[in-house]
ROKE-436071 format. One record per residue (C-alpha): residue in one letter; x, y, z. Coordinates in steps of 0.5 Angstrom, whole numbers, plus 2048, in hexadecimal, padded with zeros to 3 digits. Each point is the difference from the previous one (the first is absolute). Example, Ala and Ser with C-alpha at 12.3 -4.5 7.8 and 13.67 -1.06 7.14 Angstrom:
<gulos>
a8197F7810/s8028077FE/
</gulos>
This chain:
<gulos>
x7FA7DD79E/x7FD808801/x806802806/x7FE805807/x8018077FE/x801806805/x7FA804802/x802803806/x808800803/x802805806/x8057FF805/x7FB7FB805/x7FC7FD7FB/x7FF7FD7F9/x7FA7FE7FC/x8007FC7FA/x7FB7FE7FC/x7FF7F9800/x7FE7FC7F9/x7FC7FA800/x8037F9801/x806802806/x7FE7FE807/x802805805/x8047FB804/x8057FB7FF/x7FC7FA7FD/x8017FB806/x7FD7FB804/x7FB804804/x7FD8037F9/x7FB7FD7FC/x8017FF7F9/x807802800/x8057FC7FA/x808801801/x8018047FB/x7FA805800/x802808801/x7FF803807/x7FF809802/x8067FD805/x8057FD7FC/x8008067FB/x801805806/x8067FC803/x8037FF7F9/x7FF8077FF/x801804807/x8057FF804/x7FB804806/x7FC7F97FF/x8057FA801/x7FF800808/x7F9803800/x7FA7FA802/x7FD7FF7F9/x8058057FD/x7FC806803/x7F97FE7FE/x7FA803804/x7FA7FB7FC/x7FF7FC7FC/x7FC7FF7F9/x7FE7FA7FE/x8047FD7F9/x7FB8027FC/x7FE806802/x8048077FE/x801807802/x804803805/x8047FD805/x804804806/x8067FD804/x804804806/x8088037FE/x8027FD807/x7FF7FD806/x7FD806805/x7FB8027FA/x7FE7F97FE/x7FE7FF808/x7FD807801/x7FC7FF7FA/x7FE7F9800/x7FD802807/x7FB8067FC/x7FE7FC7F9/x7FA7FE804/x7FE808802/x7FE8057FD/x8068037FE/x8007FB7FA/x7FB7FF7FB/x7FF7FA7FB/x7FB8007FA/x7FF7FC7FB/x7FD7FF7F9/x7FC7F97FF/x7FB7FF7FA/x7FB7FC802/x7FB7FC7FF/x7F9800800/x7FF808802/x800801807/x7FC807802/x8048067FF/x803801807/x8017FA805/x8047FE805/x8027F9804/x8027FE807/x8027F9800/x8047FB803/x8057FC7FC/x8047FB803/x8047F97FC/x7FE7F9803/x8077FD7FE/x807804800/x8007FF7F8/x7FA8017FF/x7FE8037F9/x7FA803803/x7FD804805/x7F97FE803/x7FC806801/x7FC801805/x7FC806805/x8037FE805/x8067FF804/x806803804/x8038077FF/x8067FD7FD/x7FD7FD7FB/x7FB8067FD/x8008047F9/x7FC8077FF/x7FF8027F8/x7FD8067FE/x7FE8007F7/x7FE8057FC/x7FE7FF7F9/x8058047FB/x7FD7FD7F9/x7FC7FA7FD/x7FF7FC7F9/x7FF7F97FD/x8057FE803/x800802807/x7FF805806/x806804801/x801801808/x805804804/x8007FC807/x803804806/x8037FB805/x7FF802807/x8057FF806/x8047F97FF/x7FF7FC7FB/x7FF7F9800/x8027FA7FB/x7FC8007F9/x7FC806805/x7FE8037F9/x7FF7FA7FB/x7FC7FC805/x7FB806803/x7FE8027FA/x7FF7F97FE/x7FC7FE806/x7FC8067FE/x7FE7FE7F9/x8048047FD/x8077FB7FE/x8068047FD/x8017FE7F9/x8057FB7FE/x8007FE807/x7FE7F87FF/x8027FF808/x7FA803802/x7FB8007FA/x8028057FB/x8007FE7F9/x8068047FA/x8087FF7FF/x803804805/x7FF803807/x7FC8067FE/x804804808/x805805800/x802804806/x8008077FD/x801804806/x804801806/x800805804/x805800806/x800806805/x7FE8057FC/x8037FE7F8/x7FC7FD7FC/x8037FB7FB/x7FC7FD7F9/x8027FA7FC/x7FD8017F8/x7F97FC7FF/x8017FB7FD/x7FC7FE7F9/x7FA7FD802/x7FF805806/x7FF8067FA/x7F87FE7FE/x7FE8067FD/x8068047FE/
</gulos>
């Protein structure tokens, strides 16, 4: 199995690139789909790290679904994990995605829903136009390319991101991500990738990953 490699290190902050298959997060009981066993971004940077043995979550500032890959940041320390967990959701950290799509949305569009999850363990996310704050995602979508096999988008997350905030908005705007059975979207594999971070000033990039280069 591919293993995380290092896009970004400085003395408060690292960030891997994260291949599909390994969860964020220990699997434990509270996570869906989880088997013992399976990799985790957190057993890696606290077997890898000493900074991460006493961290929550070793450090990690977010989380990706299992599938999902691309950048992932964790805090080097106790104060930068409390300082910039409390700026992930401002201005200051910007998160774009790739997500290829299909059937074609307009080439510029945007989504404000709500998400939340009946159950605890829940594999969905229910969508909806109306809810609490605490439950609200904001996308912004740009088309980059497009050919038989899909619509390639790059997606802005604005402000705190929800559970499944992508996956689940595009599809309920008719427009799923490819390989995402979950909320209709047909192929192999999840065709998302969190490809760009930006975090008080420093911009950090994660390769695009095969399907994502229609065109080249």
């Amino acid at each position: 199995m591919p293993q995380p490699r290092i896009l970004h290190e400085s003395e408060h902050l690292l960030v891997l690139d994260k291949p599909a298959g390994w969860h964020t997060t220990a699997p434990g009981e509270s996570q869906e789909d989880a088997e013992p066993g399976q990799p985790s971004i957190e057993s890696h940077l606290r077997s890898h790290h000493d900074w991460a043995a006493d961290l929550p979550d070793a450090g990690l500032l977010h989380r990706l679904d299992q599938p999902t890959t691309g950048c992932i940041a964790a805090a080097k320390t106790s104060d930068q994990w409390h300082r910039l967990r409390q700026l992930w959701s401002g201005s200051t950290i910007g998160k774009t995605y790739l997500a290829l799509v299909a059937p074609a949305p307009p080439d510029v569009g945007r989504f404000d829903l709500h998400f939340t999850s009946r159950y605890r363990r829940s594999r969905k996310v229910t969508v909806s136009g109306d809810g609490e704050t605490n439950t609200r995602g904001r996308c912004t979508w740009r088309r980059i390319a497009g050919d038989d096999h899909g619509t390639l988008l790059k997606v802005e997350l604005v402000g705190p991101g929800q559970r499944h905030q992508v996956r689940a908005g595009l599809a309920h705007c008719g427009h799923p991500i490819l390989g995402d059975p979950l909320y209709g979207g047909n192929g192999p594999m999840l065709c998302l990738h969190a490809w760009r971070l930006r975090i008080e000033g420093v911009e950090i990039q994660a390769d695009s990953p095969a399907w994502a280069r229609l065109g080249e």
